[in-house]
N, C-alpha and C positions, 0 to 999 in steps of 0.2 A: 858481524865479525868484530866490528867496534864493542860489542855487549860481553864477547867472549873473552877480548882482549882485557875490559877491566876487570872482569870477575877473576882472571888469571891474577891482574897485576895485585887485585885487594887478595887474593889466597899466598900470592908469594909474599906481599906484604907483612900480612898477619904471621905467615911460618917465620918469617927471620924475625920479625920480632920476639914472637914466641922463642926462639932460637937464642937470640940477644937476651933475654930475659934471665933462658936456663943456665944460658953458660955464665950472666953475671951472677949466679947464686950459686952456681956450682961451681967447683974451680976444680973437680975431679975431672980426669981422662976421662973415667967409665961414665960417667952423666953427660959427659959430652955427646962420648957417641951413642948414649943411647936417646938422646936427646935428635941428635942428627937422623937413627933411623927412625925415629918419632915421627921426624919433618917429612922425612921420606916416604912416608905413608901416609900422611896427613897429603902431600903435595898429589900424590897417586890418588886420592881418593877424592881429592878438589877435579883432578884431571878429569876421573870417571863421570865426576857431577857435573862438569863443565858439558861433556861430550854431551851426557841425559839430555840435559836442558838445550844445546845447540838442535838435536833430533827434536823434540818435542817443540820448538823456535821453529824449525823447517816446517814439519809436518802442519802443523797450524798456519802458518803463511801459505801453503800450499789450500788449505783447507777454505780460510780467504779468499784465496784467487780463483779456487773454483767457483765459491759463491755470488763474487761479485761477477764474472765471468756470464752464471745463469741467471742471475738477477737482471744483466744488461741484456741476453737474449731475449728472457720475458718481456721486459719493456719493450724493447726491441718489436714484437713480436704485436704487444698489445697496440703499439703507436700504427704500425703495419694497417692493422685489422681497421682502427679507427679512421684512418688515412683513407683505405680503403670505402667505408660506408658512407664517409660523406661524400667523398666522391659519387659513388652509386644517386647518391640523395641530390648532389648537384645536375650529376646527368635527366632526372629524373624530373627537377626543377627545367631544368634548361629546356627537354623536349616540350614540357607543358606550356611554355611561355612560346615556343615557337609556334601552338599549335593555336595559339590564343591570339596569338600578332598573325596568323593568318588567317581566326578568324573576321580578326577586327580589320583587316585589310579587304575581306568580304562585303564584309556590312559596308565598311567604308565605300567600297566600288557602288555596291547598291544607295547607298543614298544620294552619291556623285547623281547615279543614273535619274534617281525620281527627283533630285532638284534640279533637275536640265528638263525634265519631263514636266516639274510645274510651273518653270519659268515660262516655259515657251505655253503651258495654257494661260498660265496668265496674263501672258503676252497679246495671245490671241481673247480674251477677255475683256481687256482693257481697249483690242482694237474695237469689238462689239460692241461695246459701253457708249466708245466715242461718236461710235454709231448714229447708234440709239440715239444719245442726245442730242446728234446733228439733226435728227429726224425730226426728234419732240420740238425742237428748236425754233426747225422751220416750219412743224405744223403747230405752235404756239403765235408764231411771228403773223402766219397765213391768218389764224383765229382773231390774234389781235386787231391785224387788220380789218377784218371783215366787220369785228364787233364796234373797233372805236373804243376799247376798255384795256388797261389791263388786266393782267388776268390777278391779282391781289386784289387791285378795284370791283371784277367782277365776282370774283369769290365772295368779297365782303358784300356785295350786293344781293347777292345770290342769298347768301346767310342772312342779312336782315330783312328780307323778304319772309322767308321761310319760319324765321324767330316770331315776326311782327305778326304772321298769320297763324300759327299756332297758339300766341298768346290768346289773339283775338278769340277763337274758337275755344280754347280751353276757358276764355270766363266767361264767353256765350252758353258754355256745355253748362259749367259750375253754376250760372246764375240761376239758369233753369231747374237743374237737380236741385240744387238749395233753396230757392223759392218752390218748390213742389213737395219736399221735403221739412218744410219749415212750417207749409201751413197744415199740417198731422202732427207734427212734433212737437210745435211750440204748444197748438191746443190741448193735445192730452198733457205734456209735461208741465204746462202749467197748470190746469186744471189741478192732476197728481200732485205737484209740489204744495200749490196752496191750501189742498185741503190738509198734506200730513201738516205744515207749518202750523196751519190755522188752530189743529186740536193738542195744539203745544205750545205752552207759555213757560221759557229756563229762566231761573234766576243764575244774576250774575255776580260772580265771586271773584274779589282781587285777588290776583297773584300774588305770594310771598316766598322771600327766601330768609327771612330774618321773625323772628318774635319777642315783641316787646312786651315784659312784665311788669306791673306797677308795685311801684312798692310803699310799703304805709310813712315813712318817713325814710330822708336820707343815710340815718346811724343805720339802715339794713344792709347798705353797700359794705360797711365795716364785716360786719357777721357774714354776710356772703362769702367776705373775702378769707378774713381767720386769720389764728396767727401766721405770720408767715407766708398768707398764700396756702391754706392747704388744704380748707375747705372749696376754695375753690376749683383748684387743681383734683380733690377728690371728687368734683361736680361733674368737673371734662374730662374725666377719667373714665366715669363709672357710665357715662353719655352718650358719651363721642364727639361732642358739639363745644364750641368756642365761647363764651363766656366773654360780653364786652360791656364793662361797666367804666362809662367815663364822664362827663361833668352833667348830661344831660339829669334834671332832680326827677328823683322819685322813680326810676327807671332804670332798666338794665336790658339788654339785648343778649337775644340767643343767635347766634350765626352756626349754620350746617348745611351741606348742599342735599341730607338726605333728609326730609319733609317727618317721617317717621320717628330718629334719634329726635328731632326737633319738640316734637311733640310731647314724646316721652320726657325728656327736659323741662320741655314748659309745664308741666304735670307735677313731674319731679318740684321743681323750684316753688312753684304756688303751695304746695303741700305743706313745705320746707320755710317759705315765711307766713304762713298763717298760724302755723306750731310754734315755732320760734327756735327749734330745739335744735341747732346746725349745727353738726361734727363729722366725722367722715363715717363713724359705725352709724350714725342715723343716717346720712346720706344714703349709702349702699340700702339699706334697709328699704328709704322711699323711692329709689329707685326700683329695684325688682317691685313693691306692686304699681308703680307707673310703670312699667313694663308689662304686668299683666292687665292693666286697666286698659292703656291702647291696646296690646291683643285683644284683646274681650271683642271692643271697641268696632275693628275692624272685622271680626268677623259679625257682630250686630250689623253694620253697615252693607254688608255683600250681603244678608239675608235679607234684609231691608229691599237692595237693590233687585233682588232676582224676584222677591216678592210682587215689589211695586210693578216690575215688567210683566209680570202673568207668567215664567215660566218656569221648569222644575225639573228634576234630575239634574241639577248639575253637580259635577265632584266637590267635594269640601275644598280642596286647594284650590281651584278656581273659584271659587266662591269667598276663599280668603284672602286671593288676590286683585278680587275684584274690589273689597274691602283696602285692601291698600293703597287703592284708585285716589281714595277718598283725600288723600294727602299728598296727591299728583297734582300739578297744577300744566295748562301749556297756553301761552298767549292769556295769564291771567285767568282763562277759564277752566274750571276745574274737571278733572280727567272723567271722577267716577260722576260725574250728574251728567259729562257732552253723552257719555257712553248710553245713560237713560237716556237721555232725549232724542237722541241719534236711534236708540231700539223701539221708541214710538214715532219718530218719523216713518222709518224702515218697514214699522208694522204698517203703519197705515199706507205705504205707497206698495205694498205687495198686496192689500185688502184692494185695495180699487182697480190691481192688475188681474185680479184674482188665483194670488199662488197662497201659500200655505203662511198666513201673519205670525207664527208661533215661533216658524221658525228664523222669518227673519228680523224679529226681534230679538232671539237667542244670538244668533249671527252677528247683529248690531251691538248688544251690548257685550258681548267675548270680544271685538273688534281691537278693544286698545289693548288687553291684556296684557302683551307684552312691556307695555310701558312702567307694568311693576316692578320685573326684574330690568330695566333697561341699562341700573347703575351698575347692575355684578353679573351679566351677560354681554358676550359683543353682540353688536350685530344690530339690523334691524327691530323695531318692535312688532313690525307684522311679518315675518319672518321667526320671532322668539315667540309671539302671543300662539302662532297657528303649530309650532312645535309643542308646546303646551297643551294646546286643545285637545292633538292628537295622542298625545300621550298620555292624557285624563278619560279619553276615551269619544270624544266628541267624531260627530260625522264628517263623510268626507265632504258633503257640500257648507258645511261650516267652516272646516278648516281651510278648505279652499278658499272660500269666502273673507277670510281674516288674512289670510297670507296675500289675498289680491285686492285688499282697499285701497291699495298705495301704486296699483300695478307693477308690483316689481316682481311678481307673476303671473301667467296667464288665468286670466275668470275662466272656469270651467261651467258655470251654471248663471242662472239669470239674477242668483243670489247675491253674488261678486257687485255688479255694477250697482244693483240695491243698495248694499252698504256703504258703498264707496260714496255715490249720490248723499247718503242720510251724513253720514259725515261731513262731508261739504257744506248740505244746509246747518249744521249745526255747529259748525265753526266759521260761514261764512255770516249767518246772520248777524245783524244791526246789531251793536251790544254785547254780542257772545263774547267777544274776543280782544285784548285790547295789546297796543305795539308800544314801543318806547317812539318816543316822539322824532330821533334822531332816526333812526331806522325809517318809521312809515315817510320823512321826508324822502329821505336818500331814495326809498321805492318809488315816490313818483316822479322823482328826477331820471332815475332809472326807466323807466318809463317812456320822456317825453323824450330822453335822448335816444333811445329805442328807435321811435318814431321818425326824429327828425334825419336819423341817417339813413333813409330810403328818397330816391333822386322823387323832387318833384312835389314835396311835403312841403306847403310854403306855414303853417301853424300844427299845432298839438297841444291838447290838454290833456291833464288826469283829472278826470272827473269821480264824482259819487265816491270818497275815501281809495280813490285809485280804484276801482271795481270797473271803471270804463274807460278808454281812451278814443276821444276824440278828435280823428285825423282832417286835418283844412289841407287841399290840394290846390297845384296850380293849374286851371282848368284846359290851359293851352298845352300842357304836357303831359297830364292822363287824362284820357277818356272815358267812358260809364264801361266798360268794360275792364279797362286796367284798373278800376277800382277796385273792382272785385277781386282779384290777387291780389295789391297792395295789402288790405285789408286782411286775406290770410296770410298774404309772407310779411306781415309784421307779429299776429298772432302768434307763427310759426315763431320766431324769433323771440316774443317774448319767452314762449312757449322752451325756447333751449336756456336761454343767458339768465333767468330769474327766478328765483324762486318764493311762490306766496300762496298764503292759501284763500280755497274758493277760486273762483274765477275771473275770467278778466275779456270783456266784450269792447270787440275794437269797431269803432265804426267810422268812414270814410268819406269827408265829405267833399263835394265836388259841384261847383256853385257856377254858372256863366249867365251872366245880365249884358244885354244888350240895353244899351242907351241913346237915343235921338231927340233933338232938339225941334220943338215945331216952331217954326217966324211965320 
């Protein structure tokens, strides 16, 4: 109504103005009133439009009211609905949880039951127990009495009774089995060994890991070197080997841990000061043919070897890596000559067994094979040499044979222990083999302290380059019998804690002197 009321007041407004307007520029009667019923129409027609717009103000408010009216019952209506479901969803909640607190009030009853049910056995358990031990108690008390011991006293008695006599009997059993065994074994075995040794004489070769070259005067260290360092760096380049030239005259050293670059090097280098001509395009140049000169080289040498041994068929790569041997070295002794003298031991102790000599000379000298790839393969070499065999085509009592020199798997055939044997003598022999002098000590101190930690040991020696140890006993605390285990459980012991090659013979000595005075 307020809306209606201005639009009234702005229409009467505007008419008297309008009104005021005409009559100040007219000042006739007739423009008056016709000016007046102007307004008169003008005010009726404002009226008219007043009234439209009041109806159409109603009807729209009305229009409003309906809507927000239906809008609030829909809400109304939605909130109802939702009201409703969760409720449904709580009722639905609520019975599940009751059904659950009565089951758990179940269980609960039943466990109440079984832990009432396992006290009371325990109960009764523990009255048994007390029983019982009353029982053992007093027929322990009754025993003790009767014996005069107790019973820790006579258990310990009881036990080195029992100890003291089994000992006895097992080195009564042992001495006999070994003494009866000894005199067939040691006969034929030595017999066997001294004849393969006897029709075999090895020369002996120093070990190296270095080679020394002589040179004609010291101005060759200069050229060696080049400007700058670059004939020599194009030396250890093209080599692989270290190059140590230092105040020592007329000399230079090759250093490399593989025997082979080494070689080629020292080929390489001789060639290179005889000529004179050092650069790095002649370098390269005398290297590739010192690289084919040792190959040449080492396969001359494996033909050589399979020649000198009597036997034939074997594949060219074992035959070329037997030739690699050649520049193997172990304990100073050289790999591919122990391997010949090890395949004529081997023949000859299988010729007086009477098995087949051919082939365990084959056998013996395939035995180290692996020690040519040992540097760019893991793994054992008799483990690497008998994968080799087998896959050059070699048999299986060969490859068994090579894979079990070292035991680290089982001998399958009579071939195995043959080689293994030929090996031994031919690294354990006088002179085959030589030790840095720090080590063969430390082995026989290793050795005597072996020895001296078994009760009862009153001396020890390492005798024969450590090949023998001899045990002095106190004669009042082992007997001739407990010799005889001492003696293997120090074996045994060497036998776990040390390691050396060839063998190692323990002997036991056990001394009593009776002394009287005559007056």
């Amino acid at each position: 109504m307020d809306l209606i009321a201005a639009i009234l007041g702005f229409v009467v407004g505007s008419v008297i103005f309008l009104v005021w307007g005409l009559m100040s520029r007219r000042s006739a009667a007739v423009d008056l009133e016709a000016a007046r019923a102007q307004a008169d129409e003008i005010v009726k027609e404002a009226q008219t439009r007043s009234e439209l717009i009041v109806k159409e103000a109603e009807v729209k408010a009305k229009d409003l009211v309906v809507g927000a009216r239906a809008d609030a019952e829909r809400e109304v209506r939605d909130r109802r609905r939702e009201l409703q479901q969760a409720e449904a969803k709580l009722e639905s909640r609520e019975e599940a949880f009751e059904k659950r607190q009565e089951a758990f009030e179940r269980r609960e009853a039943d466990l109440n039951r079984r832990d009432q049910s396992l006290r009371s056995r325990e109960k009764n358990l523990t009255e048994k127990e007390e029983e019982r031990q009353r029982l053992v108690d007093e027929a322990r008390s009754r025993l003790e009495a009767v014996a005069g011991l107790t019973r820790e006293e006579a258990k310990r008695t009881l036990m080195d009774e029992m100890i003291g006599q089994a000992r006895t009997d097992a080195a009564k059993h042992i001495r006999v089995v070994e003494e009866e065994a000894r005199e067939e074994a040691d006969r034929r075995a030595k017999r066997i060994v001294s004849i393969a040794i006897e029709r075999l004489a090895g020369e002996f070769v120093a070990e190296r890991t270095v080679s020394v070259i002589a040179l004609p005067t010291d101005e060759m260290k200069g050229r060696i070197i080049g400007r700058e360092g670059r004939n020599i760096r194009a030396i250890e380049a093209a080599t692989g080997v270290d190059i140590i030239i230092d105040d020592t005259p007329e000399a230079v050293v090759i250093s490399c841990h593989n025997p082979i670059r080494r070689e080629i090097a020292r080929v390489a280098l001789e060639r290179l000061i005889s000529d004179g001509r050092i650069h790095p395009g002649r370098i390269e140049e005398v290297v590739r043919k010192a690289e084919q000169e040792v190959e040449e080289s080492i396969r001359e040498a494996g033909q050589r070897s399979i020649i000198e041994v009597g036997v034939h068929g074997i594949h060219p790569e074992l035959v070329k890596l037997l030739g690699m041997l050649k520049y193997r070295y172990s304990y100073a002794q050289n790999v591919l000559m122990h391997s010949i003298e090890a395949a004529f031991i081997c023949g000859a102790m299988a010729a007086e067994l009477g098995l087949n000599e051919k082939q365990a000379r084959r056998a013996a000298l395939l035995h180290d094979i692996g020690k040519a790839l040992t540097h760019e393969v893991e793994g054992s070499h008799a483990l690497i040499g008998a994968e080799l065999a087998r896959k050059y085509g070699e048999s299986a009592k060969i490859v068994n044979a090579i894979a079990a020199h070292h035991e680290e798997v089982k001998a399958e055939t009579i071939l195995a222990p043959l080689v293994d044997a030929a090996d031994a003598l031919s690294g354990a022999r006088p002179g085959a083999r030589r030790e840095v002098l720090e080590s063969y000590v430390k082995r026989l101190e290793d050795l005597e302290q072996i020895a001296k930690s078994f009760k009862g040991v009153e001396k020890c020696f390492a005798v024969q380059a450590g090949r023998e140890m001899r045990v002095i006993v106190e004669p009042n605390q082992v007997s001739d019998e407990d010799s005889a285990m001492l003696a293997r459980e120090v074996a045994r012991k060497i036998e776990t804690d040390m390691t050396y090659p060839g063998q190692i013979r323990v002997t036991v000595i056990r001394e009593t002197r009776a002394t009287e005075i005559a007056r």
